[in-house]
N, C-alpha and C positions, 0 to 999 in steps of 0.2 A: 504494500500500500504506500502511497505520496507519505511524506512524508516532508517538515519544512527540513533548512540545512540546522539548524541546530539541534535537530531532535534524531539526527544522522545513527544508526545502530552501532557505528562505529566508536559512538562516545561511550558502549557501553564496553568495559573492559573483559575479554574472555579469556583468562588465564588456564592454570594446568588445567557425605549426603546426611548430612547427617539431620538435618531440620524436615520436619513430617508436615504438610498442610493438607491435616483431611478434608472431604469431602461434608463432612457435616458444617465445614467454618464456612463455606458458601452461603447456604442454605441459615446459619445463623444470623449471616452478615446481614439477609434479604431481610427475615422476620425482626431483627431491629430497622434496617430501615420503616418499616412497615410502621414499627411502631412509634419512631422518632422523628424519621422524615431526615432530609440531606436537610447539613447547614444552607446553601444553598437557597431549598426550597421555605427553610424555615423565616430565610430573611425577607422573600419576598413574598407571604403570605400574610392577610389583615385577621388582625384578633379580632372573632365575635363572628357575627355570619354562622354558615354550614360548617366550620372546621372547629373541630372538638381540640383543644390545647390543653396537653397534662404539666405537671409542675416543671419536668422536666425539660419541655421544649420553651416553657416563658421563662423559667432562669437563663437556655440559649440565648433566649432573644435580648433579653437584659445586655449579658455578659457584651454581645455583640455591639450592643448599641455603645458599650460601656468602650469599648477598645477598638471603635469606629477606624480612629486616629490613624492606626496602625497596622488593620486588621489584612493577612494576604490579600491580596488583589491580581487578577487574571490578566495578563498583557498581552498576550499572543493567543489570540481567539483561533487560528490556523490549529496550532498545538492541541487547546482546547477540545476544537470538535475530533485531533487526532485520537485524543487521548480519551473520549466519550465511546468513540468508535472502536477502537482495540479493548478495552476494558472491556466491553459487550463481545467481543469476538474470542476472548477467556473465561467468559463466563459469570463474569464481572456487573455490579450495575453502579455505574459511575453517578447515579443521583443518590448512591447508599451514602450515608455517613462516615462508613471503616474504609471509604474507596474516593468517590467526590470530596468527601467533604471533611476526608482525615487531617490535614494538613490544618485547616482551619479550625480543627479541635484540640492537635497538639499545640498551636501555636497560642492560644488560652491555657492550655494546662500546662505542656511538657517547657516551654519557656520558663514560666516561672519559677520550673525546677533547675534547669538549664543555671539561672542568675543566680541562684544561691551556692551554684557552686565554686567553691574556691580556685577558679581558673583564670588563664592570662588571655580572656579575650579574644581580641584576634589573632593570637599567634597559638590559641590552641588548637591542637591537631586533634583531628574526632573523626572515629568508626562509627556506622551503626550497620550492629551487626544483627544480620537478617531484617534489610529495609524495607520488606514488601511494599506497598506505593510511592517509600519514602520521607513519609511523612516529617519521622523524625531527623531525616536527614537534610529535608525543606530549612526545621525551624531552627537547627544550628548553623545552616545558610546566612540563613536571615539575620539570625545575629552577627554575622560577620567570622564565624572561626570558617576554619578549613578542613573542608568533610571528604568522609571517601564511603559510598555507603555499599555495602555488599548482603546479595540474597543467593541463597542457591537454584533458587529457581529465574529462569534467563527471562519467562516472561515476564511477570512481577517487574525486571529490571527494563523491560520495553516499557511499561507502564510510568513506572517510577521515574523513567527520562525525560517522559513525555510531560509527567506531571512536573516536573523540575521547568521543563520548556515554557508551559502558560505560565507559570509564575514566574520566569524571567529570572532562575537561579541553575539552569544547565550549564553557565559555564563558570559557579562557585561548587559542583560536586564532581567529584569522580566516583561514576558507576562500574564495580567490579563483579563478573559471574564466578562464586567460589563451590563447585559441584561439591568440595568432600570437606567442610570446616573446621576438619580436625589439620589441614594442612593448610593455612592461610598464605598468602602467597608476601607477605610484609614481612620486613627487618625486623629483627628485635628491639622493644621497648619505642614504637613506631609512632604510639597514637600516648595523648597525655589524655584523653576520654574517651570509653566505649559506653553506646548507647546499649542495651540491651531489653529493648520495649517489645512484649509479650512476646516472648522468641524463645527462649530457652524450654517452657516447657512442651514443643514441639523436636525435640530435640529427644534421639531416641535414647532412653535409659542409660540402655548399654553404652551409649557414644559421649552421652553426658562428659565424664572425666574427662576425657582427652579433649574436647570443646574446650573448656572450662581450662586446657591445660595449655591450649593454643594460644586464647583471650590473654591471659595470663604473661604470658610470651612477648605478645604484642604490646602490652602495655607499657610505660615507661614508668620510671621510680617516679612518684608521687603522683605519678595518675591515680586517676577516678574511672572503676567503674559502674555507670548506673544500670542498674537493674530495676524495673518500673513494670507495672501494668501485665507483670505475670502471675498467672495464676497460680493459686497454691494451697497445696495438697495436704493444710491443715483444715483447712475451710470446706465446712459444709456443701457448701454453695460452688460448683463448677463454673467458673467464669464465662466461657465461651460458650462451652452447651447449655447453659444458662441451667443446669438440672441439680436437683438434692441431691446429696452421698454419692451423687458419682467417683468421687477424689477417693473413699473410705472402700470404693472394690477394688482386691486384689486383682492382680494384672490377667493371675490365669481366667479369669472370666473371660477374656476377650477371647483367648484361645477357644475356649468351650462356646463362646457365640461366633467367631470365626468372624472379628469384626477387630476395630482398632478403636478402642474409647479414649477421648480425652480426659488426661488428668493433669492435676499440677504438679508441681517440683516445693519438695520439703524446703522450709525456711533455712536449714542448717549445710542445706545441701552448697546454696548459694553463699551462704555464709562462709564457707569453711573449704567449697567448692575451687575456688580460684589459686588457694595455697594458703600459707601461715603467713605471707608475708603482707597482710592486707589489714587496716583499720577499719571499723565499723563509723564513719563519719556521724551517723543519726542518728547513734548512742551517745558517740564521747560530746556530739553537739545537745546532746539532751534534748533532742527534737526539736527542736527554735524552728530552725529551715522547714524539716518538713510541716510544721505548723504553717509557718508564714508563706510558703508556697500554696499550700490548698486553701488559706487567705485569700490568695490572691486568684486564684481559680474563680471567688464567687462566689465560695459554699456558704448555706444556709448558718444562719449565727446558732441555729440548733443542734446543727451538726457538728461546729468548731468547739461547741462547750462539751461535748461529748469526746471530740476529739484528743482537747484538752484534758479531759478527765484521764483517758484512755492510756494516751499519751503518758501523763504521766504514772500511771502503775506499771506500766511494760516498762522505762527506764528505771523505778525502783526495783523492778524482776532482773535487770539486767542485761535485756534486749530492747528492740524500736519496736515501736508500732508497727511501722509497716512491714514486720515479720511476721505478723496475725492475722491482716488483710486479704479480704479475697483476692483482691486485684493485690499482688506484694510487691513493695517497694524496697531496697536498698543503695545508699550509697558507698562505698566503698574504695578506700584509698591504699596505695600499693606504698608502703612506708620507706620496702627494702628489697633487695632481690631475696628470691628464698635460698 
């Protein structure tokens, strides 16, 4: 298919499996959109009338209105309709919100995580590993550092070009296809941040470690790696399949259903996963940041007092909060080599 000269296949990098994207995350992608609507759609619909608006789509709307100033904006309409049209031809639906409209969700949330951390700016060098649209690779664009984002799967990186292309930031990333991630194709201690946003627990058990032993590799002394918005295997509640106790069946079920269920990745895993030689930031920080980042998200002041409460009995226990969260969070600092 046409394509414009910036969004060239060529920009995407194909060097020399370990991340799993079932067939259910399509089909979940659809019934949240269904249920939430694209940011997109959400900005240009009026309150009141035929459209039923739940809490959650008028905090969108808020939020949006709140960070007008700054908020993505689409500049290459060519790329746009590229990018609407390939997404549909993957199976994709580019008015969903985890697909159209991701960029402009992390760029409300995953920013304000981004600023809280102890980094130099524009001269920091950032992974995100496993980009699928890119999203998170957009919004440290945007902020001015220097990104290099890689998925294993080569469409997803057609996508994620493309969507770099309408927003007018394909030529602040470099897109890499890494088929096997236990073999990254970077120098050591390469990137001072790796994103690591809902990725790892698609990442097959068994391959877990050595991922985790690559990342690790990659990273440079006093890097950060953030770990965000994955699911976890403490929590009741299955992030993605959106379903109860799914996390609490053992694995051999899948065998006896002849199926691949998702689960999440143990808090300790990610913890202690990378090496010894890593700081827990959002402990020794006593949660201040990640308070002051879901701050500034927007959340509801019922939420932050809960938060707040939460917050502080998991640092009297001697872990973060966002080690108990469905969706879990960690930041993480590489002190030392190990």
């Amino acid at each position: 298919m046409g394509r414009s000269s910036c969004c060239s296949p060529d920009h995407i990098n194909h060097p020399s499996h370990a991340i799993r994207r079932p067939p259910y995350l399509v089909r979940a992608q659809r019934n949240h959109s269904d249920r939430f609507g694209s940011i997109v759609d959400v900005r240009t619909r009026s309150v009141g009338t035929d459209v039923r608006f739940n809490h959650s789509v008028r905090r969108d709307i808020e939020l949006l209105m709140q960070h007008e100033h700054d908020a993505p904006i689409i500049v290459d309409y060519r790329a746009h309709a590229e990018f609407e049209k390939l997404a549909r031809s993957y199976g994709y639906d580019p008015a969903n919100r985890w697909v159209g409209g991701y960029f402009e969700y992390q760029w409300r949330t995953l920013r304000h995580i981004l600023r809280e951390l102890p980094l130099d700016g524009a001269q920091t060098r950032v992974l995100e590993f496993g980009c699928n649209v890119g999203a998170g690779a957009l919004t440290a664009a945007k902020l001015g550092m220097q990104v290099t984002a890689l998925d294993i799967d080569s469409n997803l990186l057609e996508i994620a070009l493309l969507n770099a292309c309408r927003y007018g930031l394909a030529d602040r990333i470099v897109f890499r296809h890494v088929p096997d991630t236990r073999d990254l194709p970077f120098e050591n201690e390469s990137f001072d941040l790796v994103i690591c946003c809902s990725v790892l627990e698609y990442v097959a058990p068994r391959l877990l470690a050595a991922v985790q032993r690559e990342i690790d590799r990659v990273t440079a002394i006093n890097g950060i790696i953030l770990v965000t918005a994955t699911s976890n295997r403490l929590s009741p509640w299955e992030v993605h399949s959106r379903l109860w106790l799914l996390n609490y069946l053992p694995r051999i079920v899948d065998r006896w259903m002849e199926t691949d269920l998702p689960r999440g990745v143990l808090p300790w895993t990610i913890r202690y996963g990378f090496g010894d030689a890593y700081q827990n930031l959002d402990y020794l920080d006593a949660g201040h940041a990640f308070i002051r980042a879901r701050e500034a998200f927007g959340a509801s002041p019922a939420f932050m007092l809960l938060a707040r409460i939460w917050n502080a009995l998991c640092i009297a226990c001697g872990i973060n909060v966002g080690m108990l969260l469905p969706n879990m969070s960690m930041t993480l600092r590489k002190h030392r080599r190990a």
